[in-house]
C-alpha positions as protocol buffer text, in pm:
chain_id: "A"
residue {
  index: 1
  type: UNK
  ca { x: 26563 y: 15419 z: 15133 }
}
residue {
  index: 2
  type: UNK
  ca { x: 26347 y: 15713 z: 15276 }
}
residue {
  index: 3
  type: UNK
  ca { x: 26296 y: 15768 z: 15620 }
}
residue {
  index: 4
  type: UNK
  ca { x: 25976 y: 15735 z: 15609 }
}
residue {
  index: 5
  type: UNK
  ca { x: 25998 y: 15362 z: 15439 }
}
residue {
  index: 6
  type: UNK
  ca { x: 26300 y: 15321 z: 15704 }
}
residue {
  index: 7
  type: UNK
  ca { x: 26087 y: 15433 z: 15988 }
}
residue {
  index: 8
  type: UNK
  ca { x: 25781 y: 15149 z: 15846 }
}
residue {
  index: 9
  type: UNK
  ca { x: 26024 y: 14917 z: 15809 }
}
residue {
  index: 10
  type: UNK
  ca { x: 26142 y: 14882 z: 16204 }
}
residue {
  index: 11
  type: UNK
  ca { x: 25719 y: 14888 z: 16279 }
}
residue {
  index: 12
  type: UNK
  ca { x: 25687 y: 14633 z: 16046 }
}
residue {
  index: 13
  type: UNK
  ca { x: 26002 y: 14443 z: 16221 }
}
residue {
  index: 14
  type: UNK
  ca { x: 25850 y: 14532 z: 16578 }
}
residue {
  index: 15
  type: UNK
  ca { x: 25504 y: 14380 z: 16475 }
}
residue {
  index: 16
  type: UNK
  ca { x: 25670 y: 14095 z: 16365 }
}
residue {
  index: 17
  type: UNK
  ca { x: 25885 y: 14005 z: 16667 }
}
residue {
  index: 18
  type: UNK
  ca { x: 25603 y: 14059 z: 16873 }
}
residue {
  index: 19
  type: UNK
  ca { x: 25369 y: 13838 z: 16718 }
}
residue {
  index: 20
  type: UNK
  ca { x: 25633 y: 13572 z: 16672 }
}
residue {
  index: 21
  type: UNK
  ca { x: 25707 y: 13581 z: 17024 }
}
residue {
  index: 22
  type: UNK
  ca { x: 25334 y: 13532 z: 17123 }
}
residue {
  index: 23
  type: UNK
  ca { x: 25274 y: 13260 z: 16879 }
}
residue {
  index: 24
  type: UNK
  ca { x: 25570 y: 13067 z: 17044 }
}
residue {
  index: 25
  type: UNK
  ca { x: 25434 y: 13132 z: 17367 }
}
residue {
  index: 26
  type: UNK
  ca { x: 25101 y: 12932 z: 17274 }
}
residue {
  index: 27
  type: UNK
  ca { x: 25249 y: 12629 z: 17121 }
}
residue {
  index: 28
  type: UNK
  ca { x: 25512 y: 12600 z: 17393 }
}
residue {
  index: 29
  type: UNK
  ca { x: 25481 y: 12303 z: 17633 }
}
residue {
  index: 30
  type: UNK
  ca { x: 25570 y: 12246 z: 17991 }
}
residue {
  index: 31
  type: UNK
  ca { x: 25716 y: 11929 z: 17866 }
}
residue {
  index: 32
  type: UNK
  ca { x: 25969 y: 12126 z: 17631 }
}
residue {
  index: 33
  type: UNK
  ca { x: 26066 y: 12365 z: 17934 }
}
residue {
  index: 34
  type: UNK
  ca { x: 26136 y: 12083 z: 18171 }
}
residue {
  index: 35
  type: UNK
  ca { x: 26391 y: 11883 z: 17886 }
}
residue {
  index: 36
  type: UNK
  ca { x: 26582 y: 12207 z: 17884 }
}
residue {
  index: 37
  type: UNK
  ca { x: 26543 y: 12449 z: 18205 }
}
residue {
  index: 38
  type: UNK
  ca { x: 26868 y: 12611 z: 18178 }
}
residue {
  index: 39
  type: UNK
  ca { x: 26798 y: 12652 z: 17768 }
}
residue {
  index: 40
  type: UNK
  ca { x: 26735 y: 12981 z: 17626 }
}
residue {
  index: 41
  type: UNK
  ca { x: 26439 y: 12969 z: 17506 }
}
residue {
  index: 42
  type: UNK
  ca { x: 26176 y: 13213 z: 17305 }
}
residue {
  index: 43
  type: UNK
  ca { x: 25895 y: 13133 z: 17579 }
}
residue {
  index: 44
  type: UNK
  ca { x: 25767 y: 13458 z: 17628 }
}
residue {
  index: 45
  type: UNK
  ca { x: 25500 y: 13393 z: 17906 }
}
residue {
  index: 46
  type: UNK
  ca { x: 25446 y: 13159 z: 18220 }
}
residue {
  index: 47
  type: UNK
  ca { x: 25323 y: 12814 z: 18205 }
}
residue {
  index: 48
  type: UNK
  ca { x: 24976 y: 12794 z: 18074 }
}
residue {
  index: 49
  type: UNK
  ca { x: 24996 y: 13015 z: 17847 }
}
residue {
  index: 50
  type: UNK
  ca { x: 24880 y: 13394 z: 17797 }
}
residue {
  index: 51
  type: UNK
  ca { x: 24585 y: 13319 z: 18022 }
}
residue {
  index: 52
  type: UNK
  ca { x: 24804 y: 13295 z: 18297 }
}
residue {
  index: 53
  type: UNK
  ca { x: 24977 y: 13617 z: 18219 }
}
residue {
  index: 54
  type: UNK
  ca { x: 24656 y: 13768 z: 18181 }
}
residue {
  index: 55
  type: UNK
  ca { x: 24514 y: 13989 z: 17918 }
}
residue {
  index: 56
  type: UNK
  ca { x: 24477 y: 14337 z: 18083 }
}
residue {
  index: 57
  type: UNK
  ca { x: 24870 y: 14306 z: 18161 }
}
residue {
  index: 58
  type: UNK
  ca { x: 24937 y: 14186 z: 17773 }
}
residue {
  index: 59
  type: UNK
  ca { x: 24765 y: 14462 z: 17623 }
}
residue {
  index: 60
  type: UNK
  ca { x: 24915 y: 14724 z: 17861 }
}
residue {
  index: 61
  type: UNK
  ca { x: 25303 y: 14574 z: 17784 }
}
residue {
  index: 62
  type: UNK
  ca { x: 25238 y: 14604 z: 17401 }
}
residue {
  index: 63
  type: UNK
  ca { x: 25258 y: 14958 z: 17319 }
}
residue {
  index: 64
  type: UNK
  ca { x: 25579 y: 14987 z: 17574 }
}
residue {
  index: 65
  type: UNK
  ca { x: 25767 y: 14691 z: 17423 }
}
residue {
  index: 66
  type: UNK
  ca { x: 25737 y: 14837 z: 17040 }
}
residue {
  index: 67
  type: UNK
  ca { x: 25821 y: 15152 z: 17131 }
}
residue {
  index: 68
  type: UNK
  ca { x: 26160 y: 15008 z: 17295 }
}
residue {
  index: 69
  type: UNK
  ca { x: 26223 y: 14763 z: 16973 }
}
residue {
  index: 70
  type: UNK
  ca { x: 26114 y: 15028 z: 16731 }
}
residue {
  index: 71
  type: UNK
  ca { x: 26376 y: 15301 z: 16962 }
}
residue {
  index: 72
  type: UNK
  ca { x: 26626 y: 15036 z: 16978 }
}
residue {
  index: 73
  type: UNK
  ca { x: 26594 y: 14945 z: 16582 }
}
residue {
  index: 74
  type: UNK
  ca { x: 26623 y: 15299 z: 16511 }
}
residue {
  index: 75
  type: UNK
  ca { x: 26981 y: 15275 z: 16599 }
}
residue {
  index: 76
  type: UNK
  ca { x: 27065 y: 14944 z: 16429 }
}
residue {
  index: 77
  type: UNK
  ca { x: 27402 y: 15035 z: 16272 }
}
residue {
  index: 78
  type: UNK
  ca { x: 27535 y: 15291 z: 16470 }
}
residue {
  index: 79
  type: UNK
  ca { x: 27935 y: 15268 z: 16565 }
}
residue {
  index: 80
  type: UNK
  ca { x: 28085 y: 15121 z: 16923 }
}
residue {
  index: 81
  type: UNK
  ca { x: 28211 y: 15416 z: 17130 }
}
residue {
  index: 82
  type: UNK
  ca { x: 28293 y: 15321 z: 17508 }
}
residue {
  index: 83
  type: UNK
  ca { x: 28071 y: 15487 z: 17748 }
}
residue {
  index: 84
  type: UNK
  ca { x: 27875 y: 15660 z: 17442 }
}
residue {
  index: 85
  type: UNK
  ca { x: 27513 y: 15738 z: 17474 }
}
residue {
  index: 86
  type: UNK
  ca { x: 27415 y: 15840 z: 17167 }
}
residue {
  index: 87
  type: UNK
  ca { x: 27541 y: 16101 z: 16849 }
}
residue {
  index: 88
  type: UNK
  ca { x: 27896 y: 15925 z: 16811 }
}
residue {
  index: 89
  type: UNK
  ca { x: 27827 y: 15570 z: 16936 }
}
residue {
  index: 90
  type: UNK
  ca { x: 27691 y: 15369 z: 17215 }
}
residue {
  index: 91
  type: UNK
  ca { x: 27867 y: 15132 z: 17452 }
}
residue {
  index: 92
  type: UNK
  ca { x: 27583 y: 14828 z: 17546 }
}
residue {
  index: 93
  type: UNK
  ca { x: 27478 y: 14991 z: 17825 }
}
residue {
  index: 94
  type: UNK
  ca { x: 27432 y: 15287 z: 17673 }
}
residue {
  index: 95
  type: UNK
  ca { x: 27221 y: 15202 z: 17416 }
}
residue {
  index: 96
  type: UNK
  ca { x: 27019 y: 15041 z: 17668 }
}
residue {
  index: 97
  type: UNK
  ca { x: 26991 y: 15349 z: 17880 }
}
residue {
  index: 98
  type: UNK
  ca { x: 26901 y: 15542 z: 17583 }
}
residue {
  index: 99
  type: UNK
  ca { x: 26649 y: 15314 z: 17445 }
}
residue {
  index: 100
  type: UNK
  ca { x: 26438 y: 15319 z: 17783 }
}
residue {
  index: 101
  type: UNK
  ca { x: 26470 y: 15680 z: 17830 }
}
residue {
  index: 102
  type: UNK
  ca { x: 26301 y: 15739 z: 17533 }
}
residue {
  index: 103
  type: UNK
  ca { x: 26048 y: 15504 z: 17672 }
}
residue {
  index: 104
  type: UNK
  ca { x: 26019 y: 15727 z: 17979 }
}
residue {
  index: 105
  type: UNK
  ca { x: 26252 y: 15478 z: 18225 }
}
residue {
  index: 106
  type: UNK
  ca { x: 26573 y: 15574 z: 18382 }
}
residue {
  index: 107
  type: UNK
  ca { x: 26815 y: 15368 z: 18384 }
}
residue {
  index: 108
  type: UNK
  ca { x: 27165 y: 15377 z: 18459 }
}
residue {
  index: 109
  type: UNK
  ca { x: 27452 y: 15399 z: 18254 }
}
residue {
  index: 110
  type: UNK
  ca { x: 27645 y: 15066 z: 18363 }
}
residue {
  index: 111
  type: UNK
  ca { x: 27541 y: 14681 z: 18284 }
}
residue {
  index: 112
  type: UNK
  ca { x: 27637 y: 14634 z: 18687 }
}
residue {
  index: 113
  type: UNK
  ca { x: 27402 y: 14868 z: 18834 }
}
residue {
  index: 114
  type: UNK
  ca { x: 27099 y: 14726 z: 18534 }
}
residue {
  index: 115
  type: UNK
  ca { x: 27121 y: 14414 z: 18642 }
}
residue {
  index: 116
  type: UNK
  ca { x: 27128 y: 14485 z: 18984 }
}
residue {
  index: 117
  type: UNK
  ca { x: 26825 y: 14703 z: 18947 }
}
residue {
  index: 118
  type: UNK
  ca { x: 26574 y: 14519 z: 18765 }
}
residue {
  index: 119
  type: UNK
  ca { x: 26352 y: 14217 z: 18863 }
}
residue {
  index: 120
  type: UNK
  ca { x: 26509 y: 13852 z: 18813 }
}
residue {
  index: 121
  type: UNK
  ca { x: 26371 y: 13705 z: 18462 }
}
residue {
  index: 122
  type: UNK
  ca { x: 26406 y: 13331 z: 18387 }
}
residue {
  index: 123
  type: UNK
  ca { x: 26535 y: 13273 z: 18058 }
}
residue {
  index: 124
  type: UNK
  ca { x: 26219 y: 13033 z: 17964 }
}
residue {
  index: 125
  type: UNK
  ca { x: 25990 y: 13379 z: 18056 }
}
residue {
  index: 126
  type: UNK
  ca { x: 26168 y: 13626 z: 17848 }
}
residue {
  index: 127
  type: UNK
  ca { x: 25951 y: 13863 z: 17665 }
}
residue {
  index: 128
  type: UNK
  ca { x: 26072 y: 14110 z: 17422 }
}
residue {
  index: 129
  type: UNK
  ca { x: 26216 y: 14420 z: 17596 }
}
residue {
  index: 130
  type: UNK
  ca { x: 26376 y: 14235 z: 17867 }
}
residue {
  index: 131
  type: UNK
  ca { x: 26718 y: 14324 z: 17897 }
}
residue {
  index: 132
  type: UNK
  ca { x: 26972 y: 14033 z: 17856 }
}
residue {
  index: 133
  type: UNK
  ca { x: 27319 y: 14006 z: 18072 }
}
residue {
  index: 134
  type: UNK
  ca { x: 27654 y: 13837 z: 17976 }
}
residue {
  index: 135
  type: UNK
  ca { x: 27966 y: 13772 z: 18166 }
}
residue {
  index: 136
  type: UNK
  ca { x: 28254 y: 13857 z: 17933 }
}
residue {
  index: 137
  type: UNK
  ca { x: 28552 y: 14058 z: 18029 }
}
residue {
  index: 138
  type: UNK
  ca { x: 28487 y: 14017 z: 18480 }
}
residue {
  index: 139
  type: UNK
  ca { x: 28280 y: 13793 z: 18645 }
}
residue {
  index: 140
  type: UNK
  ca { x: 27966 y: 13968 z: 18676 }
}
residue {
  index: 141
  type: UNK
  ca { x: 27717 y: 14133 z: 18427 }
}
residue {
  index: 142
  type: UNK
  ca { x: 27956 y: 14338 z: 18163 }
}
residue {
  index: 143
  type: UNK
  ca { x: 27740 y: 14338 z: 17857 }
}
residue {
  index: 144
  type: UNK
  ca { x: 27372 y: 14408 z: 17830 }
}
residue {
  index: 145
  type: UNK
  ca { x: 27121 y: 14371 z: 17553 }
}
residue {
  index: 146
  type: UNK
  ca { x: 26769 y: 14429 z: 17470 }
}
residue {
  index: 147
  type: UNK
  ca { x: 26587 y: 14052 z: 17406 }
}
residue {
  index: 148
  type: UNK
  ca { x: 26373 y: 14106 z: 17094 }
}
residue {
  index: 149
  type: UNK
  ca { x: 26191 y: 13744 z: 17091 }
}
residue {
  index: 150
  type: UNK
  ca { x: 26284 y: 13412 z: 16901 }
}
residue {
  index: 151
  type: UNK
  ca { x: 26610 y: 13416 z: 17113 }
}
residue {
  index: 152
  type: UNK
  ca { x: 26765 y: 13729 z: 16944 }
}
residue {
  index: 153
  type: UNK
  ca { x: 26859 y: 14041 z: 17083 }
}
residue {
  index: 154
  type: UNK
  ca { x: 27002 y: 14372 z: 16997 }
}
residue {
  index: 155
  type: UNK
  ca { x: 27294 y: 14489 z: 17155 }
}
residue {
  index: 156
  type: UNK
  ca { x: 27616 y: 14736 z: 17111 }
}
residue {
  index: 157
  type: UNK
  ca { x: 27896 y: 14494 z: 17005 }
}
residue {
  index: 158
  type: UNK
  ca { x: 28222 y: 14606 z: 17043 }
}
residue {
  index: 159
  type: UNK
  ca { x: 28405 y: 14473 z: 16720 }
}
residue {
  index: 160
  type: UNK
  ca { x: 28015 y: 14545 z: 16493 }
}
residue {
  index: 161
  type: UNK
  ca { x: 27830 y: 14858 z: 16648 }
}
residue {
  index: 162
  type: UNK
  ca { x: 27453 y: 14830 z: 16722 }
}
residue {
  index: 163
  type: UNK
  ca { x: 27368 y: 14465 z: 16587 }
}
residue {
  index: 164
  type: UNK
  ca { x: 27108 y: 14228 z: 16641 }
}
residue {
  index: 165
  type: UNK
  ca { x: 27260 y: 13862 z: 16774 }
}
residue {
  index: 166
  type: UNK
  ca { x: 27177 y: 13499 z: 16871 }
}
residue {
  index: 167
  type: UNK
  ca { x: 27122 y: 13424 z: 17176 }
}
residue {
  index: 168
  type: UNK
  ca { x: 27174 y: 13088 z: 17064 }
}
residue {
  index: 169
  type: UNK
  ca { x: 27543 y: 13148 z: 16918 }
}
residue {
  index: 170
  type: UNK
  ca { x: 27825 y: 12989 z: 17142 }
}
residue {
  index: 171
  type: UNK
  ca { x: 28002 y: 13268 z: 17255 }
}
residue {
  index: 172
  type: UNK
  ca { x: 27672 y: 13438 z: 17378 }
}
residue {
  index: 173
  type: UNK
  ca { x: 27521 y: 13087 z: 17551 }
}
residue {
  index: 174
  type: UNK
  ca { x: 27858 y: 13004 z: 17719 }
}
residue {
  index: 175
  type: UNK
  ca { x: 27845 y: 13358 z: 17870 }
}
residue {
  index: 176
  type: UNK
  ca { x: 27490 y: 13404 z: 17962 }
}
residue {
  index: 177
  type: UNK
  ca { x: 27436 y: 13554 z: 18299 }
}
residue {
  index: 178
  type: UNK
  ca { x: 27060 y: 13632 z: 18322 }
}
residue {
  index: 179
  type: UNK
  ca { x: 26804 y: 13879 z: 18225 }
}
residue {
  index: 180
  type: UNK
  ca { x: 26569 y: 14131 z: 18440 }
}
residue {
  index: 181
  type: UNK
  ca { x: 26243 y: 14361 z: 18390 }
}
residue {
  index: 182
  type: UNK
  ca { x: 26157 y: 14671 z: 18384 }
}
């Protein structure tokens, strides 16, 4: 595959997420986010829909959020390598930290000090480019991903490099610590 066709490919994929994620937004139902409030769900907007989110605020998050999934895409692939950041491998919070800086937003280079810098997300509001937190080797946040709609996100997994998950698969759920903005 050429670059170029590569390079349409993760647009294409961005697009797609997106749109899926606003779709789901519209048909969601209070009454399906009260019979499962601690669910992980692909909600990507407050109750009542994208009116109450507003449209100035929608159209203003768009060209941010594809940029980050079409950055963090970009590296789909890529090897594990603790506390990498880039040519030979990313840890999770690296690739996080890299994705956003290409986005213009520093971040640092630890799943600890994301999580305790961002704004609290519910999992019902996630929108694509949230980042994602997991409790799996300590008790608090030690693995970090970017949420990419429909309850998938991409992440630097130790045993499978730069993969896109489930938030949805057991080990993830079970561990699930919460999510924050930037």
């Amino acid at each position: 595959m050429t670059r170029i066709a590569g390079m349409m490919l993760r647009v294409v994929c961005c697009a797609i997420l997106l749109c899926a994620s606003l779709v789901a937004a519209q048909n969601g139902t209070a009454a399906q986010a009260a019979a499962a409030p601690a669910a992980i769900t692909a909600d990507p907007v407050p109750a009542g829909g994208m009116a109450a989110w507003g449209l100035p605020l929608l159209w203003a998050a768009l060209p941010r959020t594809a940029a980050l999934i079409h950055e963090a895409l970009a590296h789909l692939g890529s090897p594990y390598r603790w506390a990498g950041i880039g040519r030979g491998g990313f840890d999770c919070s690296g690739l996080v930290s890299r994705v956003f800086a290409a986005a213009g937003v520093a971040l640092p280079h630890s799943s600890s000090e994301q999580y305790g810098a961002g704004t609290a997300v519910p999992a019902a509001r996630l929108v694509p480019g949230d980042l994602v937190f997991f409790r799996t080797y300590t008790s608090g946040p030690s693995h970090v991903g970017i949420y990419l709609g429909g309850n998938r996100f991409i992440h630097a997994s130790a045993s499978r490099g730069v993969v896109v998950s489930s938030m949805d698969e057991p080990y993830f759920r079970a561990r699930f610590l919460g999510a924050r903005r930037y």
